[in-house]
N, C-alpha and C positions, 0 to 999 in steps of 0.2 A: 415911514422908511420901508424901503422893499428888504424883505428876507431872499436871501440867497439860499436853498437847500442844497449838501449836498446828497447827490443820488448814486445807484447804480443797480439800478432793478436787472443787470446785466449779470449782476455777480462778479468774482473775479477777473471773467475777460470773457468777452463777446463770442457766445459758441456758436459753430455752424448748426448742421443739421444734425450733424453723428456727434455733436458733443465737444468736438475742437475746435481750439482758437481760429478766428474767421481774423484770416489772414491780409490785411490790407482793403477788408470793407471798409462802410462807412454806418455814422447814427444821423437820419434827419428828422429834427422835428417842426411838429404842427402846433397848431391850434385843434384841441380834440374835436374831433367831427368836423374838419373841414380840410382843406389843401392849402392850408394859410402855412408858410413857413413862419418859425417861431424861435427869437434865439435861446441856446444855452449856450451858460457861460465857462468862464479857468480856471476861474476863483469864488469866494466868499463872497467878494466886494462887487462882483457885477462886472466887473474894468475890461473883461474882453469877453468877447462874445462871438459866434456866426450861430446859422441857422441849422449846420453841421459838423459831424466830426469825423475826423480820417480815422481809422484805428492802423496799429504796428501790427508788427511778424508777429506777434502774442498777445493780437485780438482787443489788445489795452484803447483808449482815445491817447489822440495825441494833438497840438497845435500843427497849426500850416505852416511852421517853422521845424515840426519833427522832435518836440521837444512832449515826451510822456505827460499826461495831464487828467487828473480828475476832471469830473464835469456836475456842473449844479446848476439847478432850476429857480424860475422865477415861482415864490411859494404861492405871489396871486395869479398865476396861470395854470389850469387843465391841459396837458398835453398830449399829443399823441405821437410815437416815435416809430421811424420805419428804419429795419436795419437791412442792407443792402449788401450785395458780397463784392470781391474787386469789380464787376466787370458789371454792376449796377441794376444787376437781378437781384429783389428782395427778396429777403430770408421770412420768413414767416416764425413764430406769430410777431404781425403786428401789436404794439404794445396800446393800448386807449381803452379808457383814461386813464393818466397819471397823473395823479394829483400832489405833488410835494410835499403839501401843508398836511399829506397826513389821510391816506383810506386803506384801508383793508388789503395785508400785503405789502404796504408799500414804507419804506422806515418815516419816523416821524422825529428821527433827530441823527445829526451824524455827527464821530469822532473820528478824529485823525489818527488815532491811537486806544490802543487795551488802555495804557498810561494813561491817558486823556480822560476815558472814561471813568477808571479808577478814584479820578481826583476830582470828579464832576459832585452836582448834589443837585437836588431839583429834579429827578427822574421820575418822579413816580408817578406822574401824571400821562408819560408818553408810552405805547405797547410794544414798539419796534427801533431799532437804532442800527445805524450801519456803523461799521466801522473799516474806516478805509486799509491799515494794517495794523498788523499787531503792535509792532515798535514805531517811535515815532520818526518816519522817513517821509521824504518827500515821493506822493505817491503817481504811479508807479514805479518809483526808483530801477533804474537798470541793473542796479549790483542787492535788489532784495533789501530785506526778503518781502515778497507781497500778502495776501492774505484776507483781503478785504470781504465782511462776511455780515451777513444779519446776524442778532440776538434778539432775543423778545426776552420782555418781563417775565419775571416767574415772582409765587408766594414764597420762593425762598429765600432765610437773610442767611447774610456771614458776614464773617469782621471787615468793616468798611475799608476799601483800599487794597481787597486782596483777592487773589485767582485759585479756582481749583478745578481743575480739568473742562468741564464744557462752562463753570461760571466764572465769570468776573461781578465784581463786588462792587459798586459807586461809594461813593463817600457817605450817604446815609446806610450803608448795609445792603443795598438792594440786589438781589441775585439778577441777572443777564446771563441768559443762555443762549448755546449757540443752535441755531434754527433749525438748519438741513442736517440730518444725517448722510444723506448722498452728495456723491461728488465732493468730499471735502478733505483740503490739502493740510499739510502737520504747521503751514504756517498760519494759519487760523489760531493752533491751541501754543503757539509762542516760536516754534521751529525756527531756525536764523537760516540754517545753509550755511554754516561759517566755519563747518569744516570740528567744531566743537563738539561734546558727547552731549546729544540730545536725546536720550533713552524716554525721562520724565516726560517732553513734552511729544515725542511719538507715542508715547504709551499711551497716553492722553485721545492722544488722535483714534490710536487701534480700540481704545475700549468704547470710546463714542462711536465714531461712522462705522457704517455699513460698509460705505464705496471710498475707498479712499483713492484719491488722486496726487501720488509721488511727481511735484513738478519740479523736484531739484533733487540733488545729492542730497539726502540728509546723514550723517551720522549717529552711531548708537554703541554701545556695550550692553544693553539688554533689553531685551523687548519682548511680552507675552502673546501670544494672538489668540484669545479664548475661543473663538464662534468662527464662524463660516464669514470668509469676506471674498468682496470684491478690490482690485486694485489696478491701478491706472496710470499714465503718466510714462513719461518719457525719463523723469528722474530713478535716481539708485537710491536704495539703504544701506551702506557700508560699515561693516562693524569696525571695532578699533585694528589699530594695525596687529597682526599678530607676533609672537613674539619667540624669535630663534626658528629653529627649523621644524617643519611642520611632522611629524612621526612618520614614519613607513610600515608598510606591511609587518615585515621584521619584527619591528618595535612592538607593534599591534600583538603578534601573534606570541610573542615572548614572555607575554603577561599572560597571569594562568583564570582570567576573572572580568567579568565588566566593573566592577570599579576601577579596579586599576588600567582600563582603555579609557575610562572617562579621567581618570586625571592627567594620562598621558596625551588627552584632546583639549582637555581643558589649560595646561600648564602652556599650550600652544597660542590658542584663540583667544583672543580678547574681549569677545561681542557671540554673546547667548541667547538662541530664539527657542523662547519655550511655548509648548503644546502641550495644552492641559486635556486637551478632546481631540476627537478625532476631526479634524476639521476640515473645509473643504478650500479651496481659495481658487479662486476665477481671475477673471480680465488676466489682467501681465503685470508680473513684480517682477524686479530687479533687484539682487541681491549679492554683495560681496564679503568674505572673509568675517563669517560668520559661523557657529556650530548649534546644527538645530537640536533640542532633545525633548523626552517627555515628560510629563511627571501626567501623576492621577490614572493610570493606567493606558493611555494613547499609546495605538499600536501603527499609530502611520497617519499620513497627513495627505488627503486627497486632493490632488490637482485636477483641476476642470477646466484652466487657463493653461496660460504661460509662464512658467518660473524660468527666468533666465539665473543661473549661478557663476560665481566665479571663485572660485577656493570656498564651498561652502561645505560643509560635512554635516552627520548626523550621528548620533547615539541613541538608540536604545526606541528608534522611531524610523520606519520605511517610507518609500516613496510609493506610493499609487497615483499612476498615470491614467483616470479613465474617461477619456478621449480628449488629456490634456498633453504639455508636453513640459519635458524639464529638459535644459540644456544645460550641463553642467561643463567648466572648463578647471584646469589644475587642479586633477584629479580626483576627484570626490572620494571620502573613506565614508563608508557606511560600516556602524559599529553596534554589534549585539542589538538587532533591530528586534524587536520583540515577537514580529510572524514573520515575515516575509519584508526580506530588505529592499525589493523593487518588484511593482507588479504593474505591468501595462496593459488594459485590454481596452476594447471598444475603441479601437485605433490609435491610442494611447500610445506618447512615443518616451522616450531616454537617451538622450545620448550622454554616453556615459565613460569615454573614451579613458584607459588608466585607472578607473576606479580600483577602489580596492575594500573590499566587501568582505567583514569577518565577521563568525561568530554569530549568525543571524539563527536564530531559534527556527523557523521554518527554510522557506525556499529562498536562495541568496538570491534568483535572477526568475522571474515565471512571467512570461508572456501570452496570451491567449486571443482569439476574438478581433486578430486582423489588428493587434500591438505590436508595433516597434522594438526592438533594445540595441542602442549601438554601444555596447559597452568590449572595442577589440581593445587588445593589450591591458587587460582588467585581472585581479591577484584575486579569488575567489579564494576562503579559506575558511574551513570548520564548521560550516555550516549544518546546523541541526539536521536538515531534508536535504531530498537533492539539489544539488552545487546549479544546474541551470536547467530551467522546465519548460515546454511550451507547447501548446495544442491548439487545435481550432484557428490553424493560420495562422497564429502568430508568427513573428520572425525576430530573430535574435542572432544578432552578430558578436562573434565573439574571438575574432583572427589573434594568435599568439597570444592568448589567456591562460593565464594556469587555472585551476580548479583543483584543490587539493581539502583531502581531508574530510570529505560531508557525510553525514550519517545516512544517505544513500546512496541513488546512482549519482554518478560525475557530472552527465547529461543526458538528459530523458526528453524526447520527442514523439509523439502520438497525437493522431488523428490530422493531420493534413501541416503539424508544426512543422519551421524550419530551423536549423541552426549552423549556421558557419562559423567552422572551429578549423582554419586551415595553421597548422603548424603548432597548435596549442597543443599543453601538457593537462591531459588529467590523470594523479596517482594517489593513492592512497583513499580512496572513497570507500567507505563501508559497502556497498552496494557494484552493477556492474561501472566500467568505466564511460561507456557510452552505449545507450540503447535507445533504440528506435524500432515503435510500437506501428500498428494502425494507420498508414499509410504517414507517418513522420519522415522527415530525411535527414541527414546530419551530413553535411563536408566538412571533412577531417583528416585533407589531405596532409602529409607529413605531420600530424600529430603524434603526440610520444603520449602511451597509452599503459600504463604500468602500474603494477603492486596493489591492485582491486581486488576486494573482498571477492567476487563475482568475474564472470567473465572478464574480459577485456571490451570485444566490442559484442552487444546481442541486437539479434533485429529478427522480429516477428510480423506476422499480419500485413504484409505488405509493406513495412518498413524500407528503408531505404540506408545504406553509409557508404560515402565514398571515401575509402582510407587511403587509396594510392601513396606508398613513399611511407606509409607511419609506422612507426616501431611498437611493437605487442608485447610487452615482456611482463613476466614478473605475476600477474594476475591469477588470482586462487583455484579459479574453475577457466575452461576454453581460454584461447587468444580468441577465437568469433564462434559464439553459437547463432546458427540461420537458421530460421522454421518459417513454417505459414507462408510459403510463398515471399519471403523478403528479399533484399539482395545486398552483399556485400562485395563491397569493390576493392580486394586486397593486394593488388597488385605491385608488385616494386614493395608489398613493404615487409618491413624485418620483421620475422617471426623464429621463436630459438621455444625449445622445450622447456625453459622456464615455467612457462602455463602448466596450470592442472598438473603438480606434481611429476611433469614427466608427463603424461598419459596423452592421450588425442588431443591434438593441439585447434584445429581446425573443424569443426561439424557442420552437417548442412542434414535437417531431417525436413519431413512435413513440407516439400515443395522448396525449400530454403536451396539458395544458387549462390558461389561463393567463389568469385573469381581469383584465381591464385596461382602460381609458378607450379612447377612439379618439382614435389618435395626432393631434396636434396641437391638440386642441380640449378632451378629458379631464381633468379633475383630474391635475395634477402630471405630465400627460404633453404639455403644448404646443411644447415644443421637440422632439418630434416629431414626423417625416413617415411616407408609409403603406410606406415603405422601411424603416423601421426594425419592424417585425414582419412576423414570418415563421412562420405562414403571413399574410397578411393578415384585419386587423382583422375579426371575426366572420364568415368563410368559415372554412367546414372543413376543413382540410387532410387529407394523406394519412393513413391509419391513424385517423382519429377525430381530430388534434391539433387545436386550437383556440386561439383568445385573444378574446376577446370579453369586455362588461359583461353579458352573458344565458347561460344554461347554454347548450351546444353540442343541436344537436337531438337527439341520443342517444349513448350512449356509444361510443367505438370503442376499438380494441385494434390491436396490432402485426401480427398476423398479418390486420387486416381479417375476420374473420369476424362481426361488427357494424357494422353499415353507419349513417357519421351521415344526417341528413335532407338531402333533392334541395339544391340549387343549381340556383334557376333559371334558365336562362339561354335567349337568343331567338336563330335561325337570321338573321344579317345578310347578303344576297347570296351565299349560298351556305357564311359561315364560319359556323362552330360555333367560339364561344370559350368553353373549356371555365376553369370559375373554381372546383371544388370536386371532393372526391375521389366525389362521390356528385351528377349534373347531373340536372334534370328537365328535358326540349329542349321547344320553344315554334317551331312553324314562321312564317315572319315574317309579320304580318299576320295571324295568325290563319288563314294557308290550309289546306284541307282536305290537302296535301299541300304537302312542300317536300323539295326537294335540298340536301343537306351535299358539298361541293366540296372542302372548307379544311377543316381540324380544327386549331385553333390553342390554346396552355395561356396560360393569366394568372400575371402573378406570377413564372415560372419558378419555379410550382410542381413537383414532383415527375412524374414523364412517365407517371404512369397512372392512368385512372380509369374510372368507370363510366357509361354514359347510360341512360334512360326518356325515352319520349315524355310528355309531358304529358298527353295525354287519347288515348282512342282514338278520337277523330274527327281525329285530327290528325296523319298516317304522313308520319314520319322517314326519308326513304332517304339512307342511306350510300353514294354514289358512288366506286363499283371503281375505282383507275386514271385516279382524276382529282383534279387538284391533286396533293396531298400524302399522298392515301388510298389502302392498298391492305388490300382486304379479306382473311379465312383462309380465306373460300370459294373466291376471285377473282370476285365477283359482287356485285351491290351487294345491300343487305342493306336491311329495312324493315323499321320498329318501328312496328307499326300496333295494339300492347294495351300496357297495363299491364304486364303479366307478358313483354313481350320488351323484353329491352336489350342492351349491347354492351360489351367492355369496351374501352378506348382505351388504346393504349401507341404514346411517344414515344422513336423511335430517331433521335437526331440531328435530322433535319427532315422524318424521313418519318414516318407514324403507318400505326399496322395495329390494325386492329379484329376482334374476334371477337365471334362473335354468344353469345348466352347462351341459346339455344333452338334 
């Protein structure tokens, strides 16, 4: 009598080259080492046969009728199988020999079912067994679930008739294990698809494979992911439904404690993914209405793939993007994340649009190293560090965000980061409210910027903030301190003596340019007077600083070696009142000669500066030893060209002048 095997040295469905179902090829087989076609058959029995087989849209065999079908071998034939793709280019490798009746690799008994096997006896002589699925369905049934998988013998027993994670048991006790670590789906270790809480047999899944492939919706309420995985698959993990309404910020921030956010997360979500290590996860999951969290000290859970989310949050655990991407949708709350509750770098993306991010022991948002963050319309709150970070290119969106509350700055950019904050609120930060270092920029147009420990807005070293339209109020030190050559764009926006107790509301020192209305009369700047910036309203101050509605007359630097354009100023009774770091003198009345007696500073600006006469018909003498002037010649000195001038420095109340020629 001929044995019928049945086979699927295919595994679950017939892959292309990248690993996916090969979509409407075919199987033909041989006679091994020859071009002789050879049939397989539908069934057990032999009853139908060709010499090939179509396969469906999910790579499965099927009949020339379309109807899904195992296929099995003649056990006294060697065969050789070529698998083709639609358009009848073969797929490689070729399979030869197969031998049915049993070689190396290849199963040497097959069940229609886990059941099947369970209830078999007489195993112990065979090494390998296929098993077509886990339940007993007609396989490849349309409506699942599939699953069809090796096992090999193992020296292990257990109570005959029963399953525990990768074994099933035969009826003498015999352990059956599942073979591949890679590539394998949760309906292997029992999974249905049916919409049921299958926590037990995903877990199953996640502690055995490496690689798992999600080829359906499966269901859970709780799942541990201990190690570093891979995952695949076009299917979702959905936790149970969640229950009433999901907390808000509000709610979040009303409670004085991470416990009580964790049970205000928990009394919501019905379905817990726990992270005992810090772990990494590749390929692409899909994941709904789920809350992640830590235990065993995990500070965050590294993506190197794709995590698509949909309502899924996190406690007491961050996200790191590094050069992965997390798309999260229906608001993701990130809650008392142990460092840093989201970090992207190495082009690492987030989108993270609504989030709402409290309470995170380090930085709530840091971006670096050419990393993404799209988290606009996002509630940023009490964060340990500062509320939103990013250097080294990164870029971080963050339109109509609040930022409140963090134990530094609001928002801190340096060395080439970006951040869009157009219309957001940051107040209340320990630190300044927005600051931008080392060639950072921040747009911040119409943002509402208030009640900071620190300035309002700071920008140093090249820095960059465009505030146009934003409100400065309320803030400990400055509404904007500008140095190092940075530049603030203040235009249109409100500024009241709230800041700095009353005192200078506006600075610009060390090259710092500060574009702004003239105090009291200006767009959003009438409450106030010409005391409140420093240096004064479009004169140039020391080193190039500036604040003015017109570019400064050229650019300056810290060490002065660019000089801004003259300040003109006229010789009064013998004073010279010197108002810019750079003066063209004007002897009074236009005479062809005038004495300087007095050398007086405006403003209590900075005590040195530089003079030119105005025209060379017009000689400036600097009187020795009279007034308040004492020359480095001890000789009074005249500027009677263009090319002679002088520089001025103020010791106390006396000045000394040196000539530059």
């Amino acid at each position: 009598m001929t044995d019928y095997v049945l086979i699927d040295v295919f595994g679950p469905y017939v892959q292309d080259a990248n690993g996916a179902p090969l979509v409407n090829g075919s199987i033909e087989a041989f006679i091994a080492g020859t071009s002789t076609p050879t049939p397989i058959y539908f069934d057990a029995a032999g009853s139908a046969y060709a010499t090939s087989v179509k396969l469906n849209s999910l790579g499965r065999p099927q009949t020339s009728g379309g109807t899904a079908t195992p296929i099995y071998a003649n056990a006294s034939i060697t065969y050789k199988f070529v698998v083709k793709d639609a358009y009848g280019t073969p797929v490689p490798p070729t399979i030869e020999p197969y031998n049915p009746a049993g070689s190396a690799g290849v199963a040497d008994k097959g069940f229609t079912s886990v059941a099947q096997l369970q209830a078999s006896s007489g195993n112990g002589g065979y090494e390998t067994i296929y098993i077509e699925s886990y339940y007993a369905v007609t396989y490849p049934s349309s409506s699942g679930p599939y699953g069809g998988h090796y096992r090999h013998r193992t020296s292990t027993t257990g109570t005959p008739g029963s399953a525990s994670g990768a074994f099933v048991f035969d009826a003498d006790g015999v352990g059956w294990k599942v073979s591949a670590r890679n590539r394998v789906t949760p309906a292997i270790f029992g999974c249905a698809a049916d919409g049921a809480d299958e926590s037990t047999e995903l877990q199953y899944t996640v502690d055995f494979a490496d690689d798992i492939y999600i080829d359906r919706d499966y269901t859970f309420s709780s799942l541990t992911i201990p190690a570093d995985k891979t995952f695949s698959g076009p299917g979702t993990l959905i936790g149970l439904e969640p229950t009433g309404s999901k907390p808000t910020r509000a709610n979040l921030t009303s409670v004085d404690n991470s416990s009580a956010r964790l049970a205000l997360l928990t009394g919501y979500y019905n379905a817990t993914v726990t992270f005992p290590a810090e772990v990494k996860i590749y390929g692409e999951l899909r994941m709904n209405n789920a809350l992640w969290v830590a235990s065993g000290g995990a500070e965050y859970v590294d993506v190197r793939g794709i995590v698509t989310m949909d309502n899924v949050s996190c406690h007491g655990i961050g996200l790191y993007q590094v050069g992965g991407f997390v798309d999260s949708t229906a608001g993701m709350i990130i809650s008392d994340a142990a460092d840093k509750a989201v970090q992207c770098s190495l082009g690492g993306k987030l989108n993270g649009v609504s989030a709402v991010i409290v309470s995170a022991v380090g930085r709530s948002l840091e971006c670096a190293t050419g990393g993404h963050i799209f988290c606009d319309y996002a509630q940023i709150f009490n964060g340990g560090d500062e509320g939103v970070y990013t250097n080294c290119g990164g870029n971080i969106s963050i339109f109509e965000a609040t930022v409140y509350g963090c134990a530094g700055e609001g928002i801190l950019t340096n060395y080439g980061g970006n951040i869009i904050f157009g219309a957001g609120t940051v107040t209340n930060c320990t630190g300044t409210g927005i600051s931008s270092e080392s060639g950072g920029q921040v747009y911040a147009p119409g943002a509402t910027i208030t009640n900071n420990g620190l300035s309002g807005i700071f920008a140093t070293y090249g820095g960059t903030v465009q505030a146009t339209g934003a409100t400065i109020t309320g803030n400990t030190l400055f509404a904007i301190d500008c140095r190092g050559n940075a530049v603030v764009n203040a235009l249109t926006a409100i500024i009241n003596t709230s800041n700095n107790s009353g005192g200078i509301q506006v600075r610009a020192i060390q090259g710092g340019v500060i574009y702004a209305e003239q105090p009291g009369i200006g767009t959003g700047k009438t409450g106030l007077s010409a005391d409140d910036y420093d240096p004064p309203w479009q004169i140039d101050g020391p080193a190039g600083s500036y604040i003015g509605e017109t570019d400064p007359g050229s650019p300056g630097c810290e060490i002065g070696s660019i000089y801004p354009k003259p300040i003109a100023t006229t010789i009064a009774s013998g004073v010279l009142t010197i108002s810019g770091f750079t003066n063209s003198v004007e002897t009074e009345s236009a005479a062809s000669t005038d004495d300087v007696t007095t050398i007086e500073f405006a403003h209590g600006l900075n005590s040195w500066a530089m003079i030119y006469p105005v025209s060379t018909s017009r000689d400036v003498v600097i009187k020795h030893g009279t007034g308040n002037i004492t020359t480095s010649t001890g000789a009074d000195i005249t500027l009677d060209s263009s090319d002679k001038g002088a520089i001025v420095t103020k010791v106390g109340s006396a000045v000394y002048v040196i000539p530059l020629f």
